[in-house]
VOGU-3710 file (C-alpha; in Angstrom, 3 decimals, decimal comma):
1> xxxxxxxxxx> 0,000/0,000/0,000  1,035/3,374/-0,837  2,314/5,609/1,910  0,687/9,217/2,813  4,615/11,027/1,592  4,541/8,520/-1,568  0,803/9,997/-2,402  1,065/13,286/-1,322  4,910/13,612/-1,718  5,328/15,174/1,757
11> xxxxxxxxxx> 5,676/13,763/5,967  2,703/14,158/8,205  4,101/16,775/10,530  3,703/17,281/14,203  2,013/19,958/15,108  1,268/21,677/18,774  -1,088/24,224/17,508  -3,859/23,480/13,897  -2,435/25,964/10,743  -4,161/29,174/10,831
21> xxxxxxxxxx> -4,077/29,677/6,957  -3,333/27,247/4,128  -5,119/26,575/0,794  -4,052/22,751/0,977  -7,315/20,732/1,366  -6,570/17,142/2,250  -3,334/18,256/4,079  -2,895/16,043/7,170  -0,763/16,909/10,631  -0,572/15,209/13,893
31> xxxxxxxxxx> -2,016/17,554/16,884  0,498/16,668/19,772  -1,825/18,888/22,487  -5,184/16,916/21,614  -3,209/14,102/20,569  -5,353/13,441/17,204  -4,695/13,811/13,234  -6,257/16,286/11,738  -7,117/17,553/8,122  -8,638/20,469/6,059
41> xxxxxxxxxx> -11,496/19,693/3,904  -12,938/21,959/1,304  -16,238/23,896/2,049  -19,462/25,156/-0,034  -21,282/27,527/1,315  -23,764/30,603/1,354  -22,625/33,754/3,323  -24,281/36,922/3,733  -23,449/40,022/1,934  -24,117/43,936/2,921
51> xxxxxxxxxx> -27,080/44,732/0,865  -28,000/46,625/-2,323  -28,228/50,304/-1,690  -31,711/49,901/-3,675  -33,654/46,798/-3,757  -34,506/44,888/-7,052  -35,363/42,117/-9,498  -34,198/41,356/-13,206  -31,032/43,819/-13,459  -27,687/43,349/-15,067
61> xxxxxxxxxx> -24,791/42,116/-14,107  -20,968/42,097/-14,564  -17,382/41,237/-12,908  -16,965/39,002/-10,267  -17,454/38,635/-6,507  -14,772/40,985/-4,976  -15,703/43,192/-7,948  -19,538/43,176/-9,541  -21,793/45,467/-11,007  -25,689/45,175/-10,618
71> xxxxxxxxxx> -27,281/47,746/-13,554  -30,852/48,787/-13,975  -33,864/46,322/-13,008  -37,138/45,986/-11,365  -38,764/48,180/-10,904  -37,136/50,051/-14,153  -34,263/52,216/-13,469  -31,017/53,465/-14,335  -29,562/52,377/-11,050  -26,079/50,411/-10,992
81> xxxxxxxxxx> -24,109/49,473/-8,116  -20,229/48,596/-7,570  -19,694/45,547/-4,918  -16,173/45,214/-3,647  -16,347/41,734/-1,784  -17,864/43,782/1,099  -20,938/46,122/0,247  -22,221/48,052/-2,323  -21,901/51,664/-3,396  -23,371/53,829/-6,250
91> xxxxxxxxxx> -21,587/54,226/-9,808  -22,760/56,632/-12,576  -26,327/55,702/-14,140  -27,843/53,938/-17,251  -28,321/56,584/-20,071  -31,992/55,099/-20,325  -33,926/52,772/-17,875  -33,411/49,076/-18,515  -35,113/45,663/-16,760  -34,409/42,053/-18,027
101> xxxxxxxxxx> -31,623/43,176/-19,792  -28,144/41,692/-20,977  -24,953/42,272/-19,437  -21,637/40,823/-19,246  -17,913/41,988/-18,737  -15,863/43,527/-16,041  -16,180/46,077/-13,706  -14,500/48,763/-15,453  -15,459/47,462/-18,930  -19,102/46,621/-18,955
111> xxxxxxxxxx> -22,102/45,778/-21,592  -25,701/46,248/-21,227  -28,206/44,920/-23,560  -32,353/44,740/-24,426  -34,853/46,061/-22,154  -38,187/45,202/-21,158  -40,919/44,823/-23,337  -38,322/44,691/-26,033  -35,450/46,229/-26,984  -32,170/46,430/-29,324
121> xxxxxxxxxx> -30,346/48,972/-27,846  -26,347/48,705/-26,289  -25,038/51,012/-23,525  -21,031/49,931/-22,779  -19,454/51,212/-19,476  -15,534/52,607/-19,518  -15,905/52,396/-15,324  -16,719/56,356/-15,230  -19,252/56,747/-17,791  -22,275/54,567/-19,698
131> xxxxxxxxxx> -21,982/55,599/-23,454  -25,013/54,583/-26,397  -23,332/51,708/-28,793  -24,759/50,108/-31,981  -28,273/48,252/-32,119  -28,031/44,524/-32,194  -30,515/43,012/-35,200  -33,211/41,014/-33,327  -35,436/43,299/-30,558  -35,544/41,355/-26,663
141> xxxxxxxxxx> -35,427/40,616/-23,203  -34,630/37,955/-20,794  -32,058/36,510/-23,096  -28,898/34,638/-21,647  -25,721/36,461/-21,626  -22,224/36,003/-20,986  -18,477/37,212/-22,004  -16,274/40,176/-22,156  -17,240/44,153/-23,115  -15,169/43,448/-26,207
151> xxxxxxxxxx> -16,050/39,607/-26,785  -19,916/39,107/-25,521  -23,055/36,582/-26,722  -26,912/37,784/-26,132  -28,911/33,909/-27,192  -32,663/33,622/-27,093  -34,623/35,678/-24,609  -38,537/36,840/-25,730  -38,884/38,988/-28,470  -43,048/40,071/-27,193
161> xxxxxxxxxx> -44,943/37,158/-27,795  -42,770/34,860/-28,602  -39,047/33,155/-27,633  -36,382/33,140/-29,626  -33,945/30,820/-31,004  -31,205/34,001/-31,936  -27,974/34,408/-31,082  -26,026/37,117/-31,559  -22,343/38,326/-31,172  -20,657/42,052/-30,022
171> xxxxxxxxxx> -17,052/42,423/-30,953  -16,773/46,118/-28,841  -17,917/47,878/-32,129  -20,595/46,220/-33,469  -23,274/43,030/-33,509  -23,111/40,168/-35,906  -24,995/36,944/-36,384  -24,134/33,647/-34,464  -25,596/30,329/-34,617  -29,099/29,400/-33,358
181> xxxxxxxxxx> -29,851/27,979/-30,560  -31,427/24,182/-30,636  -34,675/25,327/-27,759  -36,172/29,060/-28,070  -36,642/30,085/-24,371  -36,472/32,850/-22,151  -35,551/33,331/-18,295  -32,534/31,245/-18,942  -28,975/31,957/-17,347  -25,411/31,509/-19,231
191> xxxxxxxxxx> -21,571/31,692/-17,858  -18,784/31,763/-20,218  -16,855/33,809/-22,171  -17,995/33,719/-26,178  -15,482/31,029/-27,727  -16,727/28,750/-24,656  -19,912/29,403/-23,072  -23,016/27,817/-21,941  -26,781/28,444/-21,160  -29,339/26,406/-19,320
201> xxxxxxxxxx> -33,007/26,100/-18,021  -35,498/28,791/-18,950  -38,866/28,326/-19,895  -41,037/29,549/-23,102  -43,764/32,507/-23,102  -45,886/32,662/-21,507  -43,854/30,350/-18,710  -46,240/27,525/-18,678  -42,904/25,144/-19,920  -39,662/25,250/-17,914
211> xxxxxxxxxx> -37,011/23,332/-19,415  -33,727/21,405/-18,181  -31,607/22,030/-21,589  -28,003/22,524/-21,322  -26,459/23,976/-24,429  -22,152/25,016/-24,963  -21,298/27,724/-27,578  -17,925/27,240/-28,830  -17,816/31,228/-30,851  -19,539/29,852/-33,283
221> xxxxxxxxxx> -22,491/26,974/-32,543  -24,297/25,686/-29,919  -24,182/21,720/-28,834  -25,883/20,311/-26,041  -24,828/19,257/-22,930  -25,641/17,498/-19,736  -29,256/18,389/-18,696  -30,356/20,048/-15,756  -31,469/17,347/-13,099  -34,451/19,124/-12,903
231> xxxxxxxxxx> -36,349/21,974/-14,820  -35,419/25,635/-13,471  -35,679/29,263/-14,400  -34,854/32,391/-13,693  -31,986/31,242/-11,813  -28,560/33,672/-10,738  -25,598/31,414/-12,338  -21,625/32,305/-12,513  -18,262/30,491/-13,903  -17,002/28,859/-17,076
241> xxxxxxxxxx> -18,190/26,245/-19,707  -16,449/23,206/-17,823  -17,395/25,104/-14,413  -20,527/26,264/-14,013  -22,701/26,730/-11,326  -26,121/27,915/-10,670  -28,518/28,592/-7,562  -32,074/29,652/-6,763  -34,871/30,401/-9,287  -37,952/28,773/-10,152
251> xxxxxxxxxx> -39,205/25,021/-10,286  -41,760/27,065/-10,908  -41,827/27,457/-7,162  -39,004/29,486/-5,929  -36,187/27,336/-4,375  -32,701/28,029/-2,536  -30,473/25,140/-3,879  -27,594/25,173/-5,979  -25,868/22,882/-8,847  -22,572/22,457/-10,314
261> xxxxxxxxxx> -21,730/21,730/-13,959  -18,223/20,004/-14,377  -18,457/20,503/-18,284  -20,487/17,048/-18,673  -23,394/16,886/-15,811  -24,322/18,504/-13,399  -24,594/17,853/-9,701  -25,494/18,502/-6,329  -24,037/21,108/-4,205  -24,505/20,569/-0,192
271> xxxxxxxxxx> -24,863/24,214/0,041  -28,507/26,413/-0,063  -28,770/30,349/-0,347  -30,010/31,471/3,306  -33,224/32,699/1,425  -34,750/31,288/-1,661  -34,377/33,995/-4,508  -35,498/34,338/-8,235  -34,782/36,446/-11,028  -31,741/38,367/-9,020
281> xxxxxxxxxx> -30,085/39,477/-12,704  -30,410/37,784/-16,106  -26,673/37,595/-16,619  -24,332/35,409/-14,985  -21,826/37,098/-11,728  -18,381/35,338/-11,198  -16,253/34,262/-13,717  -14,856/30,573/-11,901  -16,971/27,882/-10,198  -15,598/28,389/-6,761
291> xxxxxxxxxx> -16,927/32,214/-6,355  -20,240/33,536/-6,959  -22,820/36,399/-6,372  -26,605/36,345/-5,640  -27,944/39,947/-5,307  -31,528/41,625/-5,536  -34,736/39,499/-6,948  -38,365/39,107/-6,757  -40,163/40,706/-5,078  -37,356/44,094/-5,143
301> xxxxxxxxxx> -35,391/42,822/-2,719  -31,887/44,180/-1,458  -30,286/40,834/-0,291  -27,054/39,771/-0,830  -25,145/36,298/-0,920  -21,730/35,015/-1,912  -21,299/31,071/-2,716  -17,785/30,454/-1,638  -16,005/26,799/-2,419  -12,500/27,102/-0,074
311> xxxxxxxxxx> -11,130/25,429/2,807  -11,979/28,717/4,540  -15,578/28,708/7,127  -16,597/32,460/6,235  -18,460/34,160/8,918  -20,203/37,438/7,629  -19,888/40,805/8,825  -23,232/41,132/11,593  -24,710/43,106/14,192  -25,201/40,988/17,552
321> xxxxxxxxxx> -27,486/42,140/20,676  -25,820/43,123/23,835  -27,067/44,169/27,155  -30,239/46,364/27,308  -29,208/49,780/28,605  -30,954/50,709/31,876  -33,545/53,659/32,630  -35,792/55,051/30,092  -34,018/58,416/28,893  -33,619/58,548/24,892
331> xxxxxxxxxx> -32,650/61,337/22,519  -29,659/61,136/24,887  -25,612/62,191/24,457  -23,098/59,549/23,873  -19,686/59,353/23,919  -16,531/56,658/23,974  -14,108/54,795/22,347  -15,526/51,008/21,224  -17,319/49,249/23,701  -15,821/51,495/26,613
341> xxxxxxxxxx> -19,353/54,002/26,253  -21,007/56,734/28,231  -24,711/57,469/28,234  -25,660/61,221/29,852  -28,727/62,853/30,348  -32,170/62,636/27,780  -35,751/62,523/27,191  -36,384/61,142/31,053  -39,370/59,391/30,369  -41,709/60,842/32,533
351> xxxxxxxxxx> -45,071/62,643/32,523  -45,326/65,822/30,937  -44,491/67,835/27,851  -40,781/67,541/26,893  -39,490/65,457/29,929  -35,600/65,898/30,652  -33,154/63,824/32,211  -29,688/64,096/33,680  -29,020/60,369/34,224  -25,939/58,966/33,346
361> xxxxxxxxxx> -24,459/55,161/32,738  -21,174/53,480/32,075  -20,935/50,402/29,676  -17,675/47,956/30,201  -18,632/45,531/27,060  -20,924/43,543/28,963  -23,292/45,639/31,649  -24,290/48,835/32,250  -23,507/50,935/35,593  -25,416/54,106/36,537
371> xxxxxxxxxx> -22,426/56,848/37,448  -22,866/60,503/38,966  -25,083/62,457/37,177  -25,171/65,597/34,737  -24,996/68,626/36,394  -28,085/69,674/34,262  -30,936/68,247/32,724  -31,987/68,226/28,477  -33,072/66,471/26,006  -31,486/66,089/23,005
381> xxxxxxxxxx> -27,883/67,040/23,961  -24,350/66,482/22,533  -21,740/64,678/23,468  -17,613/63,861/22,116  -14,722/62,408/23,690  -14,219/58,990/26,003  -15,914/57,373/28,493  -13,327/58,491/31,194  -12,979/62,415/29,631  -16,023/63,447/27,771
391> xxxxxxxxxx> -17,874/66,434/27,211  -21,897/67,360/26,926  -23,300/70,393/25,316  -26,726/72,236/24,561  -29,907/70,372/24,291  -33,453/71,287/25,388  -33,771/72,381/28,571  -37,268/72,984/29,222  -38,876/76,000/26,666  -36,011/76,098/24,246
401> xxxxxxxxxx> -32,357/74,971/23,951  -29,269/75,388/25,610  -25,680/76,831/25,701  -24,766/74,789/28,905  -21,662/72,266/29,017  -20,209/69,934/31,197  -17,090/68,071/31,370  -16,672/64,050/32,864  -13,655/62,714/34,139  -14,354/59,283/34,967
411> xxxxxxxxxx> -15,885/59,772/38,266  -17,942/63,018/38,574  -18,837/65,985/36,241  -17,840/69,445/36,075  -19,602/72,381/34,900  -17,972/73,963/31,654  -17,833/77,123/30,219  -21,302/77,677/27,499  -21,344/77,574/23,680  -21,249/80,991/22,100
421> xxxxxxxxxx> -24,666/79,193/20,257  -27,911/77,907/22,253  -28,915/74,368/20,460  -30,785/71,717/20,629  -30,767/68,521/18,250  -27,037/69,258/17,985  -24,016/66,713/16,975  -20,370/66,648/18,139  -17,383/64,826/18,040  -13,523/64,934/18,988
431> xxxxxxxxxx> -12,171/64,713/22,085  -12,672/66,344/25,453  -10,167/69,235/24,888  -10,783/69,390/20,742  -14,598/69,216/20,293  -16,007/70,255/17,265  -19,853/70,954/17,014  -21,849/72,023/13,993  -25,785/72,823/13,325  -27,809/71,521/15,530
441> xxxxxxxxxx> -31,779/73,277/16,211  -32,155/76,904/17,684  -32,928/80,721/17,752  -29,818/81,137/14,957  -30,793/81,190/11,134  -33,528/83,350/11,687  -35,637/80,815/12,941  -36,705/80,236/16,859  -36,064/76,543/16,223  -34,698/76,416/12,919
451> xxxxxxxxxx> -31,707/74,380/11,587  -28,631/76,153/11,858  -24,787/77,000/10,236  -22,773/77,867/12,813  -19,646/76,000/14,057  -17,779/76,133/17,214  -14,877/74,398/18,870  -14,117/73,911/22,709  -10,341/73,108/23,914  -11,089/72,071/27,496
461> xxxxxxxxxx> -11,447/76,105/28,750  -12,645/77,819/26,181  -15,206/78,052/23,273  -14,282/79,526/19,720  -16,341/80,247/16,308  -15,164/78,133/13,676  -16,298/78,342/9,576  -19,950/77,994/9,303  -21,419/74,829/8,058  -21,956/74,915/4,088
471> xxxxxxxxxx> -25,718/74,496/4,695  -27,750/75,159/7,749  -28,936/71,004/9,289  -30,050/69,697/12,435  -30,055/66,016/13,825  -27,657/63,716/11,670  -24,531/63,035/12,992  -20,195/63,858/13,527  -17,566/61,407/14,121  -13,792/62,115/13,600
481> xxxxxxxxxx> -11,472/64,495/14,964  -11,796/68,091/14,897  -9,140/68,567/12,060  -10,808/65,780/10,183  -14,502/65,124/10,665  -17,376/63,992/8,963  -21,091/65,759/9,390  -23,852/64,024/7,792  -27,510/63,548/6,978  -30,192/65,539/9,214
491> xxxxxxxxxx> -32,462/67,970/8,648  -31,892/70,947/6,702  -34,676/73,421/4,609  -35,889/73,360/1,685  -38,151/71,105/-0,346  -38,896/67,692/0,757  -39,892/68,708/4,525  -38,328/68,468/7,374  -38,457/64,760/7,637  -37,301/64,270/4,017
501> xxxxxxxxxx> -33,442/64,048/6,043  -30,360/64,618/3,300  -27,601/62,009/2,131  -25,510/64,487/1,731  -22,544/64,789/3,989  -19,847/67,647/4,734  -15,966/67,132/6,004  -13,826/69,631/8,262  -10,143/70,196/8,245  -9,709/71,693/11,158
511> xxxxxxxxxx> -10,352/75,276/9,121  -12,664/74,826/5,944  -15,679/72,749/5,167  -16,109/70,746/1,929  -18,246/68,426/0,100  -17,899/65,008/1,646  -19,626/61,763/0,208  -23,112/61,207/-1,329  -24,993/58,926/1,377  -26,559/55,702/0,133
521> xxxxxxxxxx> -29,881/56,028/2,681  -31,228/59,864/3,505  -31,061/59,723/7,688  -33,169/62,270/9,027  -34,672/63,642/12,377  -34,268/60,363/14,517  -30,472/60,435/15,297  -28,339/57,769/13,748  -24,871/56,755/15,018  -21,480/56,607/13,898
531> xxxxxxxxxx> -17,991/55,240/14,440  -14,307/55,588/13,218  -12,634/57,990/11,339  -13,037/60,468/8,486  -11,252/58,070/5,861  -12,643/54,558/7,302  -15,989/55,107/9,010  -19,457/53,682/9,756  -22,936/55,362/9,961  -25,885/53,552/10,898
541> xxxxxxxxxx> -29,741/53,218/11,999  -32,192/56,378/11,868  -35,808/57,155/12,110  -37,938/56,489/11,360  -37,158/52,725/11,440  -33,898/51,954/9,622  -31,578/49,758/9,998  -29,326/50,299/6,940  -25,818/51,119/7,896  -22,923/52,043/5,212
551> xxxxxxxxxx> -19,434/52,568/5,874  -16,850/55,567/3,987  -13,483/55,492/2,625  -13,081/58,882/2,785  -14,249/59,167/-0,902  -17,617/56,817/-1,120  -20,129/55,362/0,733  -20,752/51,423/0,690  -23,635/49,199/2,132  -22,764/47,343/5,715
561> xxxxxxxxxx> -24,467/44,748/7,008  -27,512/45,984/8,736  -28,608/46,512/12,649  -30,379/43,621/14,098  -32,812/46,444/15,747  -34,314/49,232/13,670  -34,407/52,702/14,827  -32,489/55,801/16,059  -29,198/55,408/17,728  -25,681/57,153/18,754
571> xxxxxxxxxx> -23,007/55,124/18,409  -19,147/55,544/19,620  -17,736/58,712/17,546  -14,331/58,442/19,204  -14,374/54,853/18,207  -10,895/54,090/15,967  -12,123/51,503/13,587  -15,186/49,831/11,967  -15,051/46,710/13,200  -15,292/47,794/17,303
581> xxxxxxxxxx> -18,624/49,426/16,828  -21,283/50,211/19,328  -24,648/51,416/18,522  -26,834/52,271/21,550  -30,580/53,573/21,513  -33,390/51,860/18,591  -37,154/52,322/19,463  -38,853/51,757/22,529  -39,418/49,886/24,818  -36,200/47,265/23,188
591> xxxxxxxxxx> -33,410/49,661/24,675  -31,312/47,862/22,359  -27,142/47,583/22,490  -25,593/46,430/19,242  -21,896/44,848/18,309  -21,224/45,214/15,401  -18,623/42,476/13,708  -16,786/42,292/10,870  -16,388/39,216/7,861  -13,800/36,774/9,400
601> xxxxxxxxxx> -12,581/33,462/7,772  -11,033/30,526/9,902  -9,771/27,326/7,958  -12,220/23,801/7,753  -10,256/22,256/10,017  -11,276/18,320/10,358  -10,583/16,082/13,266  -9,898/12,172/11,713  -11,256/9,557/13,822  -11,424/5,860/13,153
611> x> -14,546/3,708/12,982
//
C-alpha cells in the first residue's frame, strides 16, 4: 500500500497548535496537544453580503465577486451598483432605464443589452461613464448572456410574444450573427466567455414550460450538454463552460439550492442560499466555479449572498445584541471609544411635555452601571470624547435649547464654560479638549427653532467660532477628529420637509468645510450613530425605522451589514475603527445595544477519527 509522503509527496508533521491559513485541502498533521490527526477539507457555502443600496429584481450584471456590477432592473431604473467583496456603493447611471436586460464583462469594462418589453439597444461602461453603442438586429429581453465588453453573446430571450432561437455576437464595435440555438426560451442563465460558453433552463412565453436544456457555444455553434437534473428558471448562475454553477430560481416554485456543472453533468451542491431567490439578474456574476454572487430578486429585494467553495468557514460581517441599557431616557448624548461608552442625560421618560433627564451610565462591554449624574438636565444634547474624559453640550432644557456644558472625568462631572450658540438637536465629536460641534436646532438662522450654520470648537477652557457649516442642518450626525470630521444627513430646509433628512454629507479640516460623500440612505430627524474615522468610518440606523448602515473610505459610501434592531441610535464617535462598533438607543421599549462584527474566515479544520 502506498504511503501518505509517496501519495502526497510530503511527511505528516507534528504539530502543537492546527495551521491558521493554508489553501491545501486534504493536508494532514498530527495535533500533539489533543493528541489526534487532523485535516482540512474543502467547504461550499452561502454567506451573507451587505445589501444593495436599492432593492430589485431582473437587473444586469458584470465582474466578479470581490468586484460586480448590478445595472438597472425591477422596478425600471437606471440604477447600478459597484460591490467590492464587502458592500455596495453607487456608480454613474444607465443613459436610459433598462429591466431584463443583458450584461456581461468587467467592472470597469461593462455591456448592457435589451430592455423590457423589447429592446435592441447597447449602452457599454468605460468604469466612469455609460456611453449609447450600436443596435443589435433582433429586438428582446430575458435573453442569456455572458463574455467580455469586447467579446460578448446575447442567445434567445422573448422577443413580445414569442421566444427566440437568436444568437447574436458584439465584438466592442458592433453586432453580428451567431448560430441558433437548438430550444427558443427565455428566463434562462449563461456563464462563459464567447469562444466557450453555456446556457441552461429557462422556460417559453408565456412560462407555462420550464425546461432542463443545457447547451455550450464554442464562438460559433451551440451543442448540447448534460441536462439540468431538474427543470429551473430564472436562476442567478456564474463560472465557465467546464465550471458552471447555478442557484435559486424557479421550479416554478421558488427554491434556494444550488448545482454544479463540471463541463459534462451537473450535480449537487450541499450548500442552499439562506433565502430562496429568483430572477436576481439575467446575466451570470463570477467568472470561476468556486466564487459567486446572488444579489436583488423578486419581489425588489436588497439581499445579498456570496457562494464560496475554499477550505476557509466564512463568517459574515453582523450586528449581535448586547445588554439592554438601563432607565428610560432617549434622545440622549453619547460618547466613547468602542465598547468602553457613556450614556448622559435625555428625554427622562416621565409625565409631561418635553421630559428631561440628567441620568448617566457606564458600559464595560458587557453591563451597564449608573455613574454621577449631569450637572443639568436636556433632552437632546451632545456629546464627544471617552468614556473616562467626555464632554456634553446644549440640548433642550425645558422652553427652548441650551448653551450649557459639562465636562466628565471618569468619576464626577464638572460644569464647563457655554457655547457661544444655544442648540438643541445638535451633533459633536472629537475629544474632550478638541470638540467640534456644527448645526444643531435653535434661535440662529432666523428661525426660533430652525436648523442652523454655525460651528464652534471647545479646547477644554474655552469656546471659539469656527467656519460655518456649508448648509444650515439639524439632527444627523459627527464622528472624527476636529481637524478631520465627517457631518452628515439631518435635517436641513428646503423642499422635501423636514423629515425628508439629506444624504448628503460635509468634512472639516480643522479650518474649511467641503463636500464630503453622497450617502446611500437619507437619515433624518431620529439620530443615527457613527464610528471611526473620516477616511474609514461607519454610519448607521435612523428614524424612522432603519436599519441600513454604510461605511466611507473617505471618498464613497458602501452598504454594511444591517442593525439587528431598527431605529435611532448614537453610536461611539471616538471609536478608531469599523469593526469595534457600538450602537446604543433603537425604538422603545427594546433599549437595544448592538456589536457590530466584521467578515472573518477561519480554515475547515477536520478532526480524523477511526470507525
Amino acid at each position: 500500500m502506498a504511503t501518505y509522503r509517496e501519495l502526497h509527496g510530503k511527511a505528516v508533521k507534528s504539530l502543537s497548535t492546527d495551521p491558521s491559513a493554508t489553501t491545501d485541502a486534504g493536508q494532514i498533521w498530527y495535533n500533539t496537544s489533543s493528541d489526534t490527526f487532523k485535516s482540512i477539507l474543502n467547504l461550499e457555502a452561502f454567506s451573507s453580503g451587505s445589501n444593495l443600496g436599492t432593492g430589485r429584481a431582473e437587473g444586469a450584471s458584470a465582474g466578479t465577486q470581490t468586484a460586480g456590477l448590478y445595472n438597472g432592473g425591477n422596478p425600471d431604473t437606471v440604477l447600478c451598483e459597484n460591490y467590492n467583496g464587502t458592500g455596495w456603493s453607487g456608480i454613474p447611471s444607465l443613459n436610459t432605464a433598462r429591466q431584463y436586460a443583458g450584461g456581461c464583462g468587467t467592472e470597469t469594462s461593462a455591456l448592457i443589452y435589451g430592455d423590457y418589453p423589447v429592446a435592441a439597444t447597447t449602452e457599454e461602461f468605460n468604469g466612469s461613464a455609460w456611453t449609447a453603442q450600436e443596435a443589435f438586429s433582433t429586438a428582446r429581453r430575458s435573453g442569456a448572456s455572458f463574455g467580455l465588453e469586447t467579446a460578448a453573446v446575447l442567445a434567445g430571450g422573448s422577443t413580445g410574444p414569442a421566444v427566440s432561437t437568436a444568437t447574436e455576437e458584439y465584438n466592442g464595435e458592433a453586432w453580428t450573427g451567431g448560430g441558433a440555438l437548438s430550444q427558443a426560451r427565455q428566463y434562462f442563465a449563461g456563464a462563459g466567455i464567447e469562444s466557450a460558453g453555456i446556457v441552461f433552463g429557462g422556460s417559453n412565453n408565456p412560462n407555462t414550460t420550464i425546461y432542463t436544456n443545457t447547451e455550450e457555444y464554442g464562438g460559433s455553434s451551440w451543442t448540447s450538454g448534460g441536462a439540468l437534473p431538474a427543470s429551473r428558471s430564472m436562476m442567478f448562475s456564474w463560472g465557465t463552460q467546464s465550471a458552471a454553477a447555478l442557484a435559486g430560481g424557479a421550479l416554478p416554485s421558488t427554491t434556494a439550492t444550488c448545482l454544479k456543472y463540471d463541463g459534462t453533468s451537473w450535480s449537487s451542491s450541499p450548500a442552499s442560499m439562506g433565502t430562496a431567490t429568483k430572477e436576481g439578474f439575467t446575466s451570470g456574476l463570477g467568472t470561476t466555479q468556486s466564487a459567486g454572487l446572488c444579489a436583488g430578486g423578486d419581489p425588489q429585494v436588497s439581499r445579498t449572498e456570496e457562494f464560496n467553495a475554499s477550505t476557509s468557514v466564512i463568517t459574515a460581517a453582523a450586528w449581535a445584541s448586547g445588554t439592554n441599557w438601563p432607565g428610560s431616557n432617549m434622545t440622549f448624548a453619547g460618547m466613547g471609544t468602542g465598547i468602553a461608552y457613556l450614556k448622559a442625560a435625555g428625554n427622562s421618560g416621565s409625565p409631561g411635555p418635553n421630559p428631561m433627564g440628567n441620568d448617566t451610565y457606564e458600559y464595560d462591554g458587557s453591563s451597564w452601571t449608573g455613574a454621577p449624574t449631569v450637572p443639568y438636565s436636556a433632552r437632546d444634547p451632545g456629546g464627544a470624547g471617552t468614556q473616562t474624559a467626555g464632554v456634553i453640550f446644549g440640548g433642550q432644557g425645558g422652553p427652548g435649547a441650551l448653551t450649557t456644558a459639562a465636562t466628565y472625568n471618569g468619576s464626577s462631572w464638572t460644569g464647563a464654560p457655554s457655547m457661544n450658540n444655544a442648540r438643541r438637536s445638535v451633533s459633536g465629536t472629537g475629544l474632550q479638549t478638541t470638540t467640534l460641534v456644527a448645526g444643531g436646532a435653535g434661535p440662529a438662522s432666523g428661525s426660533p427653532e430652525g436648523p442652523m450654520d454655525e460651528t464652534e470648537s471647545f479646547n477644554g477652557s474655552s469656546w471659539s467660532a469656527e467656519e460655518d457649516l456649508p448648509a444650515a442642518r439639524a439632527s444627523g450626525g459627527s464622528l472624527g477628529v476636529e481637524s478631520a470630521a465627517l457631518r452628515w444627513g439631518g435635517i436641513s430646509p428646503g423642499p422635501g420637509g423636514p423629515e425628508a433628512g439629506v444624504t448628503s454629507t460635509v468634512e472639516f479640516d480643522g479650518t474649511n468645510w467641503a463636500a464630503g460623500g453622497t450617502m446611500n440612505t437619507a437619515r433624518n430627524r431620529s439620530d443615527s450613530g457613527g464610528a471611526g474615522t473620516l477616511t474609514a468610518s461607519m454610519i448607521y440606523g435612523g428614524g424612522p425605522n432603519k436599519a441600513d448602515a454604510e461605511t466611507y473610505d473617505g471618498t464613497s459610501f458602501t452598504t454594511a451589514a444591517s442593525l439587528a434592531v431598527a431605529g435611532g441610535f448614537r453610536g461611539s464617535n471616538a471609536s478608531p475603527a469599523t469593526t469595534n462598533v457600538l450602537a446604543v438607543g433603537g425604538p422603545q421599549p427594546s433599549k437595544s445595544t448592538q456589536y457590530y462584527t466584521g467578515e472573518t474566515t477561519a480554515i475547515n479544520v477536520k478532526t480524523l477519527t477511526q470507525s
